[in-house]
ZAMARGU-4260 file (C-alpha; in steps of 0.2 Angstrom, whole numbers, plus 5000, padded with zeros to 4 digits):
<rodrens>
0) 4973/4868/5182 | 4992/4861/5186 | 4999/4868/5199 | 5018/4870/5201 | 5032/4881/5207
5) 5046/4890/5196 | 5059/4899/5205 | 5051/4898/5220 | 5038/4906/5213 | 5018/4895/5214
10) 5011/4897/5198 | 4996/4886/5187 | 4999/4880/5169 | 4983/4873/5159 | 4984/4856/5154
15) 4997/4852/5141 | 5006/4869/5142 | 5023/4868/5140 | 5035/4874/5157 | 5042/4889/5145
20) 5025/4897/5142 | 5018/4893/5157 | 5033/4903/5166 | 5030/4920/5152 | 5011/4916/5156
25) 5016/4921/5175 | 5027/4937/5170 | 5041/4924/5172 | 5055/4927/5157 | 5066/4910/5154
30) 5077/4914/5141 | 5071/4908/5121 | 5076/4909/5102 | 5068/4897/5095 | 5049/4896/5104
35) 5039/4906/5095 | 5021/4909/5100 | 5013/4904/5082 | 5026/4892/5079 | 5027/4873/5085
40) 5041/4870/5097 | 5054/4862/5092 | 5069/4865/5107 | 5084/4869/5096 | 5091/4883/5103
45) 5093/4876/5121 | 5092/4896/5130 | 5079/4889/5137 | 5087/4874/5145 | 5080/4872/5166
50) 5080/4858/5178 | 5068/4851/5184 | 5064/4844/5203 | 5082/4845/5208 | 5088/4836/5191
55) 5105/4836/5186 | 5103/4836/5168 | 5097/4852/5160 | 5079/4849/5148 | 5069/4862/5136
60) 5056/4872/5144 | 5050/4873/5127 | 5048/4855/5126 | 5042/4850/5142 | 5026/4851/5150
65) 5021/4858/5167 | 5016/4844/5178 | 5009/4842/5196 | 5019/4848/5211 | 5032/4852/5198
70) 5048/4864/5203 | 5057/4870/5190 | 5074/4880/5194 | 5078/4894/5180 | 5094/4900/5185
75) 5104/4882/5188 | 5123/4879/5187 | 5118/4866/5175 | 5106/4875/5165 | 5118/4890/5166
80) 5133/4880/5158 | 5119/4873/5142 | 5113/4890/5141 | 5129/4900/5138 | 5138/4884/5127
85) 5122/4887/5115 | 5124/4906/5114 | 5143/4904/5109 | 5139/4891/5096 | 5128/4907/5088
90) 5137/4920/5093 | 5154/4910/5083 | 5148/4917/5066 | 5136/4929/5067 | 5143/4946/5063
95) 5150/4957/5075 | 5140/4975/5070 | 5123/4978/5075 | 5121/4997/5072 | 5120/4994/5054
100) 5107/4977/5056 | 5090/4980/5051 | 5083/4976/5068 | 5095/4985/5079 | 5087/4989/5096
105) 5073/4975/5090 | 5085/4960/5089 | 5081/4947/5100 | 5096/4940/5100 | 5103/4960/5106
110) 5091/4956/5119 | 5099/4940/5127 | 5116/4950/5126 | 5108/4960/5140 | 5099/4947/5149
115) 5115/4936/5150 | 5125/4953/5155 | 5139/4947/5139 | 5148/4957/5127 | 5143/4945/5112
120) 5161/4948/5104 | 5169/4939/5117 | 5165/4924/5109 | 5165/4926/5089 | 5179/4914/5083
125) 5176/4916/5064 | 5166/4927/5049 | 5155/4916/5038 | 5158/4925/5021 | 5139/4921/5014
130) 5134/4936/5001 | 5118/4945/5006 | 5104/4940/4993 | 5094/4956/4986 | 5087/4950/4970
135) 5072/4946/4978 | 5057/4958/4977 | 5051/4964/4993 | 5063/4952/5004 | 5081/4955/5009
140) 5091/4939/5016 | 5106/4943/5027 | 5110/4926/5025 | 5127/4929/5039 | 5114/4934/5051
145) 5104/4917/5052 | 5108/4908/5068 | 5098/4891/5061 | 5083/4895/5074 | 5072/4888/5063
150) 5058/4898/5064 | 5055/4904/5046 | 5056/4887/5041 | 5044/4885/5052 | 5032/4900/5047
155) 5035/4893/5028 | 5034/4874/5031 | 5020/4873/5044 | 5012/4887/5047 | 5009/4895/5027
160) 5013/4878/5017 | 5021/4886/5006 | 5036/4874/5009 | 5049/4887/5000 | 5062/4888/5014
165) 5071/4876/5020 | 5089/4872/5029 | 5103/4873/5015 | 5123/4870/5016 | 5134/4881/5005
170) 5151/4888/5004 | 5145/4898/5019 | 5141/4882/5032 | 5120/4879/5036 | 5107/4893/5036
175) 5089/4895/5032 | 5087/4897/5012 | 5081/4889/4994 | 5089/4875/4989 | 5096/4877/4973
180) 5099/4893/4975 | 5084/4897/4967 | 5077/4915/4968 | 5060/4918/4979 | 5048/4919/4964
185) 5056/4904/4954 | 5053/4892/4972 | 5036/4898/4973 | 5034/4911/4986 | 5018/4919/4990
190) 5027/4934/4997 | 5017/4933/5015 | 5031/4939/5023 | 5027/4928/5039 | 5046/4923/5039
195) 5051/4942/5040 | 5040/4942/5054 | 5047/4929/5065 | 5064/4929/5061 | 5072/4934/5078
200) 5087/4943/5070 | 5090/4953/5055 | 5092/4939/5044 | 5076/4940/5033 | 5069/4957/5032
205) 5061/4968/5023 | 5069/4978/5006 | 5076/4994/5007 | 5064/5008/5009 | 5049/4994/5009
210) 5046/4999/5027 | 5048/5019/5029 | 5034/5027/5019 | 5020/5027/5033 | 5022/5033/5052
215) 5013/5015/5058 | 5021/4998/5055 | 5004/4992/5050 | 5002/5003/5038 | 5019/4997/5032
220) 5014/4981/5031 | 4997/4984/5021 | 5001/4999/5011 | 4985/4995/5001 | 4974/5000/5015
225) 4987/5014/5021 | 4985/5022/5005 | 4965/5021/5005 | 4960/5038/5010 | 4945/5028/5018
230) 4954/5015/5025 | 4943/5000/5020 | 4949/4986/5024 | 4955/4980/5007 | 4965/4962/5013
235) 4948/4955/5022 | 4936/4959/5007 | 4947/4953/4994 | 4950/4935/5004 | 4930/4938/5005
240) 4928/4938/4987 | 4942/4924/4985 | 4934/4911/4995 | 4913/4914/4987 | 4909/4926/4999
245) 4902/4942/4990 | 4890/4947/5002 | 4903/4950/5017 | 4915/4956/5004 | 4902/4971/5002
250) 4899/4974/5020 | 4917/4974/5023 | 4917/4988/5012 | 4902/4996/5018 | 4911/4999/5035
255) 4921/5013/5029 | 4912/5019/5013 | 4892/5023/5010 | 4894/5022/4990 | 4903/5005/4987
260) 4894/5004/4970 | 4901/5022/4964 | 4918/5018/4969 | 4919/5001/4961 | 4916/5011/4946
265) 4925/5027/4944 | 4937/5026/4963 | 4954/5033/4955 | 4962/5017/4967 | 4977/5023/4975
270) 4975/5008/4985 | 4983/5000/4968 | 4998/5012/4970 | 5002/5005/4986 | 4998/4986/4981
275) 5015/4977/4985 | 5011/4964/4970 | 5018/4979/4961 | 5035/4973/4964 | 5030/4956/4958
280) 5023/4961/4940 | 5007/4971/4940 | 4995/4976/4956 | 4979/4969/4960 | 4964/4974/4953
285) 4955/4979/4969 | 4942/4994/4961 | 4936/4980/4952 | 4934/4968/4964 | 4925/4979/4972
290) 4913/4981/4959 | 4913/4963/4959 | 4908/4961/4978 | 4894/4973/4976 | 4885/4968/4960
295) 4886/4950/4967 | 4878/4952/4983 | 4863/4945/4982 | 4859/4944/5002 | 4862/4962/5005
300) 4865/4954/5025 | 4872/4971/5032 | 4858/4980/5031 | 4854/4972/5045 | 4868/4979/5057
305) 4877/4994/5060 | 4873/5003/5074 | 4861/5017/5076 | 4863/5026/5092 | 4847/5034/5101
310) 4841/5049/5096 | 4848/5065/5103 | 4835/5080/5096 | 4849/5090/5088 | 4845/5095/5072
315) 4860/5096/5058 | 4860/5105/5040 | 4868/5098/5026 | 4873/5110/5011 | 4876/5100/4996
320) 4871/5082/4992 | 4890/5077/4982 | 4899/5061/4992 | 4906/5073/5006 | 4888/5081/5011
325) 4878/5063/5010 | 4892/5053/5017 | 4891/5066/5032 | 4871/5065/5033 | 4872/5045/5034
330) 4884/5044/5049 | 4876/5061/5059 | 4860/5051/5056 | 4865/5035/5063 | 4872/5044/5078
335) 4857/5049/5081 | 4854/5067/5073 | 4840/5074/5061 | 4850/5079/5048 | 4843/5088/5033
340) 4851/5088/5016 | 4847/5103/5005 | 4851/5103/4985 | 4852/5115/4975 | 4847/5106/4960
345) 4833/5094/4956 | 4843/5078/4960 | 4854/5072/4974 | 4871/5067/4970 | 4881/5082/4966
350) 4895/5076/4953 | 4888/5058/4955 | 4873/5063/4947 | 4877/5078/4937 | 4893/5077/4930
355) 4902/5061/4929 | 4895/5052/4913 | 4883/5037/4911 | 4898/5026/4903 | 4907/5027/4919
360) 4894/5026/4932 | 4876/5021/4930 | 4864/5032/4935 | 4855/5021/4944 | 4866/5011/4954
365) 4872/5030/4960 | 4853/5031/4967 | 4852/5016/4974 | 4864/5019/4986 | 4855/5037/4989
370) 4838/5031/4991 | 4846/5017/5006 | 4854/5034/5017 | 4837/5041/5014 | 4829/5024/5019
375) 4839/5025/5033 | 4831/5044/5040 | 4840/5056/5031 | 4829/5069/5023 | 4831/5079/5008
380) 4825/5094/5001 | 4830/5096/4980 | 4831/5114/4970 | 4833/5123/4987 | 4847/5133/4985
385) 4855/5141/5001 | 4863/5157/4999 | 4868/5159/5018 | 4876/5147/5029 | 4874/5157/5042
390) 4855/5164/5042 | 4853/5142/5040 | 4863/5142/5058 | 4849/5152/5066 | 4838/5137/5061
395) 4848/5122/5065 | 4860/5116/5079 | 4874/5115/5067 | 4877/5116/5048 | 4889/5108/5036
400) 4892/5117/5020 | 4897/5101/5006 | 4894/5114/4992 | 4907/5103/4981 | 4915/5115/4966
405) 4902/5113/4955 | 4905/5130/4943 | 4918/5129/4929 | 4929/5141/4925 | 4934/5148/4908
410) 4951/5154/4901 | 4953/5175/4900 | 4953/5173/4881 | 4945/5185/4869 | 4928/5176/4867
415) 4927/5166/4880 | 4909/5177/4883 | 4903/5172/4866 | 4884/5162/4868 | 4893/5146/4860
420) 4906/5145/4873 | 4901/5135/4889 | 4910/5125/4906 | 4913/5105/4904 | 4903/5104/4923
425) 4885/5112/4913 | 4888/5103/4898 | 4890/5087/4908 | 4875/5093/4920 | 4865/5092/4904
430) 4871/5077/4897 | 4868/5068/4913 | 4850/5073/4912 | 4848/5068/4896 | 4845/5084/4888
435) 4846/5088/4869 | 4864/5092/4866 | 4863/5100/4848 | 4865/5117/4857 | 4884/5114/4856
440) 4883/5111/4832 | 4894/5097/4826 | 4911/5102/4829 | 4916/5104/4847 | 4934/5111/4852
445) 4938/5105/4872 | 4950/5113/4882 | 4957/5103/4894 | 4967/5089/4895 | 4963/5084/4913
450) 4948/5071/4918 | 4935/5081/4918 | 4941/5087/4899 | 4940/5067/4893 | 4924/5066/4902
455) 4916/5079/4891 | 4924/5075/4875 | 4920/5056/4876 | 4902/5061/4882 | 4901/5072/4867
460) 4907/5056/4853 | 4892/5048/4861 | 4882/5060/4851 | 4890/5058/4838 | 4899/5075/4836
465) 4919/5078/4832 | 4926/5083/4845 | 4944/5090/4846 | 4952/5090/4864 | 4967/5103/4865
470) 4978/5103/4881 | 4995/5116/4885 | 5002/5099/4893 | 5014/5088/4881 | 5007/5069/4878
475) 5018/5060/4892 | 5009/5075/4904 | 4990/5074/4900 | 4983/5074/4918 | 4970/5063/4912
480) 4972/5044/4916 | 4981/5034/4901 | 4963/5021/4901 | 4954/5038/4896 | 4968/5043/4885
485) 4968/5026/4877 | 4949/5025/4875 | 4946/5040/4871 | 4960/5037/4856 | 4948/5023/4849
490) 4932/5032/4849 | 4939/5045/4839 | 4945/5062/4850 | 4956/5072/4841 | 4970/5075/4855
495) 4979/5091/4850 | 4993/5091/4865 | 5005/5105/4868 | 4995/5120/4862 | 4991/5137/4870
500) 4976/5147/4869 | 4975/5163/4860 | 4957/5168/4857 | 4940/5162/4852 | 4935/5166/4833
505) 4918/5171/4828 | 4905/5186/4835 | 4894/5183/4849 | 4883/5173/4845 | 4893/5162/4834
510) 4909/5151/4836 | 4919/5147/4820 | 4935/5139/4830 | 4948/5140/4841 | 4964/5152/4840
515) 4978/5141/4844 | 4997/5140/4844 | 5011/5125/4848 | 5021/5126/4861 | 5037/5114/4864
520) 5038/5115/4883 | 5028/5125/4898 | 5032/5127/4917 | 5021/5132/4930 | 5026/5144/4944
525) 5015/5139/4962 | 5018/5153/4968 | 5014/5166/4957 | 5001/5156/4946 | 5011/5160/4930
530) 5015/5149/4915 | 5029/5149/4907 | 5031/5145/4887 | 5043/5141/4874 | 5031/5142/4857
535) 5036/5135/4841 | 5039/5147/4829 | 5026/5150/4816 | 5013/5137/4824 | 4999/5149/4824
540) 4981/5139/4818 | 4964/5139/4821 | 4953/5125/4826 | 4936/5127/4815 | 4923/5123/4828
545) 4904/5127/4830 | 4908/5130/4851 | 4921/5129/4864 | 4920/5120/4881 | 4933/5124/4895
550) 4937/5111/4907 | 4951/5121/4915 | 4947/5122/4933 | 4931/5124/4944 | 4927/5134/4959
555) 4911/5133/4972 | 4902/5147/4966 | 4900/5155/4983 | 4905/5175/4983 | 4908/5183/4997
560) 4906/5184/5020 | 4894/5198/5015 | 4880/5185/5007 | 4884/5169/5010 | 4891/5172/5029
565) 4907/5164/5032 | 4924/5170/5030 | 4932/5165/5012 | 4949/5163/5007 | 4959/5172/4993
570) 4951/5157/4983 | 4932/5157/4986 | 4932/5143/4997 | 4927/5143/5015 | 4941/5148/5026
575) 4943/5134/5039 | 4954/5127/5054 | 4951/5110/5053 | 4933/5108/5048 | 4930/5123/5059
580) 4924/5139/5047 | 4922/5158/5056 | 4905/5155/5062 | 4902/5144/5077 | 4893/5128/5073
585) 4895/5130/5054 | 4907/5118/5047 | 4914/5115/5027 | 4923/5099/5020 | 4924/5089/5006
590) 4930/5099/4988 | 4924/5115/4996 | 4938/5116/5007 | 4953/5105/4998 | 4948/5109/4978
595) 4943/5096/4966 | 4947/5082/4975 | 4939/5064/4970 | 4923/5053/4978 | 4935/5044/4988
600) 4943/5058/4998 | 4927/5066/4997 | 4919/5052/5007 | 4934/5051/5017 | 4930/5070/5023
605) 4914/5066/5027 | 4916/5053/5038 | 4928/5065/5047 | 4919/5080/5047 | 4904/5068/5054
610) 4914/5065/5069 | 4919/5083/5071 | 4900/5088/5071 | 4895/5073/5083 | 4907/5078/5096
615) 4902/5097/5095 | 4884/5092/5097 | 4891/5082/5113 | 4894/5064/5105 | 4909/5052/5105
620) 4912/5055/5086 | 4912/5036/5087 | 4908/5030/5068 | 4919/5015/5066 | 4908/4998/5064
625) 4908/4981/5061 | 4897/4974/5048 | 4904/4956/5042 | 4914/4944/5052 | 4933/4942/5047
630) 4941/4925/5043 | 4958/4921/5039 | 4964/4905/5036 | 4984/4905/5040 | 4988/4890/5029
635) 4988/4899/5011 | 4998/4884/5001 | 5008/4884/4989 | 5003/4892/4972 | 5014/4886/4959
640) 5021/4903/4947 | 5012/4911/4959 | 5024/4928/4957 | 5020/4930/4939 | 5001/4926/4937
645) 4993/4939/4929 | 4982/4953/4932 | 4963/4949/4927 | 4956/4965/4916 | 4938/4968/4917
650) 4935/4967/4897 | 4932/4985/4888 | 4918/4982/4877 | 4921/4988/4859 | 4922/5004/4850
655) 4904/5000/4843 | 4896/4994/4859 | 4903/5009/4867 | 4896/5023/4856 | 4877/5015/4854
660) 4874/5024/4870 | 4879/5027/4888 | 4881/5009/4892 | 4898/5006/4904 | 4913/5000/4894
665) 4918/4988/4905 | 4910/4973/4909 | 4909/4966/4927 | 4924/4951/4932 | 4913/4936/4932
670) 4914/4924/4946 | 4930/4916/4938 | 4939/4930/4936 | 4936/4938/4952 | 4943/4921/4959
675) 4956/4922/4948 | 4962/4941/4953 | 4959/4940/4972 | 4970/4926/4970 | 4986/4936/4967
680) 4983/4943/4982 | 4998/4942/4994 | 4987/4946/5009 | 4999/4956/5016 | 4987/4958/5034
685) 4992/4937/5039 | 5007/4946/5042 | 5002/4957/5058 | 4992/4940/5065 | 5007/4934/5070
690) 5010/4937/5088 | 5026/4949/5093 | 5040/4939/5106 | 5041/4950/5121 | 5059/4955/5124
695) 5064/4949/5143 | 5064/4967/5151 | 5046/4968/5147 | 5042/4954/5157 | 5036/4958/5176
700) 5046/4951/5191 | 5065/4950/5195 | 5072/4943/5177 | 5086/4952/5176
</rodrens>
């Protein structure tokens, strides 16, 4: 170590450590614009100007290393005089108002007005009339706010590669821009946002409203893993599947989530929503990169970590086997519990198993991922069927209710008791099982719109019936997702938008259609649960049908505190505060709590509800877990039309291909194509690498 003295004060410095950082090392502040802790020195600025061993001539603490028996002298006439000349020469034309600055009360420039006890307006001499440039997605640049410090040029040049920023003269004088006048995407920009992050003013920022959606500022900056209910990691496993490295791409994933596999097929990606490549052109395919990762993980390395904490002899039942009750039963058993899961039907997996179909997730992948969380000590028991939670309580140290919504419910229509009239969830039970579907004749009428509805009438095409699909929403308000729409289009569902429901035709034991008539618009009333129609006059028809399936809601089946012994709200689902339910030591989550949700919240509630259960039974709660090691190379080069490459679509097999049988209609992104897609990646997450400047008053010692 080198041992010298800074304002009287002793202090070390490591070998080849400059005077600046080895004074903020020591809780010392010296004055700096420039310096940047990721960022090469350079000693522009001057603020941080010091003598040095009774010198006369002022030098850079960034620029100077700390030598043996060293004294250094902050606060010198000298250094005073350079350090005051340089904040003028800024000051001259940078404008006078801050309230309205972007980085107002974060301005490091604002800071050194305190540190310097000066009223900045003293010394501004002239305006420099520079238009502000927000043509840019995603970036803003208040090019009159740029005080040439260099350090995005910096960030760009040196520390990314991309080489987009440079120093520019205009109309305006010198400041940090695009030569050429060239917009972001046309200079090839990656959009990594490093020099929003080190700009020590206002200057470059974020857009408008880019920033304000979540309470965290990293959630603002990665809005793809904000938006994930589960919070995977989306940045580190896309870089994973970039740079060849399935594998830890599929453990990263597997820290949050126990059914990778399932989501790469059917998540509904809100993750996508968030993407900020959306700004760009179209958002990054990360479901399907995450398909990718796990259908290409040959190793399967992280079953070989995790942690699995000692046992603690608590017992835990688990009612319902859907996403929420297993997820829930994995982590309670890695922290040590016996958990039991109980099933009312022959097969775990709850709508993973039973309800969604075959074309969107295969059947065995789903139990794959089942068999591992019973590999790893789960038990399960199949057709047990639990009719009260809290005669189970007597047996068990806690209880979890995960009963899912797994009963449809039908329309009040006249008929809707007729044999030939059934739920979308039974009819999608039986499909998923493989059972004979000629019940249901050749002509099938689905009411519906929503996914669930397109999930039974595409299911039913496979069988080769006609299938009609008839929905009170208009066309541009189907609730189902436009891929469904779409497909469903080419494999032949008759969509019949915008009709109301009258009655169902035929006697008892015999559909012959559907009573229908058209209406031009609809509103729903919250409050009241009343819709609201305008029909077309004159509109009335029937559908001719052999049966009817409703797909217009679902509900958990559960009836009353009397049986099932839990308090139940107004809807029939357990009544709860937080996960908490009327009986001590019984607790609901998942779709029996929140409604029809989808896997990925599901998943999400059983992680949480995990926690709750763990810390009730005397645990931490503690789930979080590290199962691939993160890299991050800062250098991301430059990408030439880089903003407008174009999203990778995993290939939908043909209409043929598609109706054989219950193969998936997309295929897997090859190993080019998922370079390809995880390419467009603006790895957002570099970003928060970056280390923040320490304003002087959060320094130690006397620095004012």
């Amino acid at each position: 170590m080198i041992h010298l003295t800074i304002d009287g004060q002793a202090v070390q410095a490591r070998e080849g450590q400059s005077l600046l950082h080895t004074a903020l090392d020591a809780g010392i502040y010296i004055p700096h614009l420039c310096d940047h802790p990721d960022l090469e020195a350079k000693g522009g600025c001057r603020l941080c100007s010091v003598t040095v061993n009774g010198g006369e001539t002022p030098v850079p603490a960034c620029m100077t290393l700390a030598e043996e028996g060293m004294t250094v002298e902050i606060r010198s006439e000298a250094a005073e005089a350079v350090r005051r000349t340089s904040m003028e020469l800024m000051l001259a034309t940078h404008p006078a108002e801050c309230t309205g600055c972007p980085k107002f009360g974060k301005c490091e420039l604002q800071s050194l007005y305190q540190y310097m006890g000066v009223n900045g307006q003293d010394w501004r001499q002239k305006s420099r009339p520079v238009p502000t440039d927000e043509k840019n997605p995603l970036i803003t640049h208040l090019f009159t706010r740029c005080i040439r410090c260099g350090r995005c040029i910096r960030a760009c040049q040196d520390k990314r590669g991309v080489k987009v920023l440079e120093y520019v003269r205009d109309a305006g004088g010198v400041h940090a821009g695009i030569p050429g006048g060239k917009r972001l995407a046309e200079a090839g920009c990656r959009f990594c946002g490093a020099c929003i992050e080190v700009c020590p003013t206002g200057s470059i920022v974020d857009a408008v409203g880019l920033m304000e959606k979540y309470p965290s500022y990293a959630d603002n900056v990665v809005p793809c893993r904000a938006e994930c209910p589960a919070h995977i990691d989306i940045p580190a496993y896309i870089r994973a599947v970039r740079e060849g490295r399935p594998g830890d791409a599929h453990a990263i994933i597997r820290e949050k989530v126990p059914f990778p596999l399932v989501l790469g097929h059917i998540c509904n990606h809100l993750c996508e929503t968030g993407c900020k490549r959306t700004s760009l052109n179209d958002p990054l395919g990360i479901r399907n990169l995450k398909r990718f990762a796990v259908e290409h993980d040959a190793g399967q390395a992280w079953k070989d970590k995790g942690f699995h904490k000692p046992r603690t002899g608590k017992r835990v039942a688990v009612i319902g086997s859907g996403p929420c009750g297993l997820t829930a039963a994995y982590y309670l058993n890695k922290l040590g519990h016996d958990v039991t899961v109980l099933e009312k039907r022959p097969q775990l997996g709850g709508p993973m198993t039973s309800g969604i179909p075959a074309y969107r997730l295969p059947l065995e992948g789903v139990m794959a991922e089942i068999q591992w969380i019973l590999d790893s000590g789960v038990k399960a028991e199949t057709n047990r069927e639990v009719t009260s939670a809290a005669a189970l309580r007597k047996e068990y140290d806690a209880v979890l209710v995960a009963v899912g919504v797994s009963k449809g419910r039908k329309l009040p229509l006249p008929g809707a008791e007729f044999q030939q009239v059934y739920t979308a969830m039974d009819v999608l039970a039986d499909s998923r099982a493989g059972a004979d579907l000629s019940y249901l004749g050749k002509t099938v009428c689905v009411i519906g719109g929503g996914s669930v509805g397109y999930d039974a009438a595409r299911s039913l095409v496979r069988q080769g019936m006609t299938v009609h699909l008839a929905c009170l929403e208009q066309a541009d308000r189907i609730l189902a997702d436009k891929e469904d729409q779409e497909e469903g289009a080419q494999e032949g569902i008759h969509l019949l938008p915008g009709r109301s429901f009258e009655a169902i035709e035929g006697t008892p034991d015999r559909v012959t259609g559907l009573r229908v008539h058209t209406v031009l618009s609809s509103t729903y009333d919250r409050a009241t649960g009343k819709v609201t129609e305008v029909a077309e006059e004159g509109s009335q028809t029937v559908i001719p049908c052999d049966s009817v399936i409703f797909a217009t809601g679902q509900h958990t089946g559960l009836s009353s505190y009397e049986s099932f012994g839990i308090e139940l709200n107004g809807r029939g689902y357990p009544a709860v505060e937080g996960f908490n339910t009327s009986v001590d030591g019984i607790f609901a989550a998942g779709d029996a709590i929140t409604g029809i949700s989808f896997v990925i919240k599901a998943i999400q509630q059983g992680r949480e509800v995990a926690s709750v259960i763990d810390r009730y039974l005397g645990g931490d709660g503690e789930i979080d877990e590290t199962l691939a090691e993160r890299s991050a190379e800062p250098r991301i080069g430059r990408v030439e039309g880089f903003a407008a490459l174009p999203r990778v679509e995993q290939e939908l097999r043909d209409v043929k291909q598609r109706l054989s049988g219950g193969a998936d209609v997309y295929r897997t992104y090859s190993c080019k194509e998922a370079e390809c897609e995880s390419g467009r990646c603006l790895q957002c997450d570099l970003r928060l690498q970056l280390q923040r400047v320490k304003l002087w008053n959060e320094y130690g010692g006397d620095n004012g």
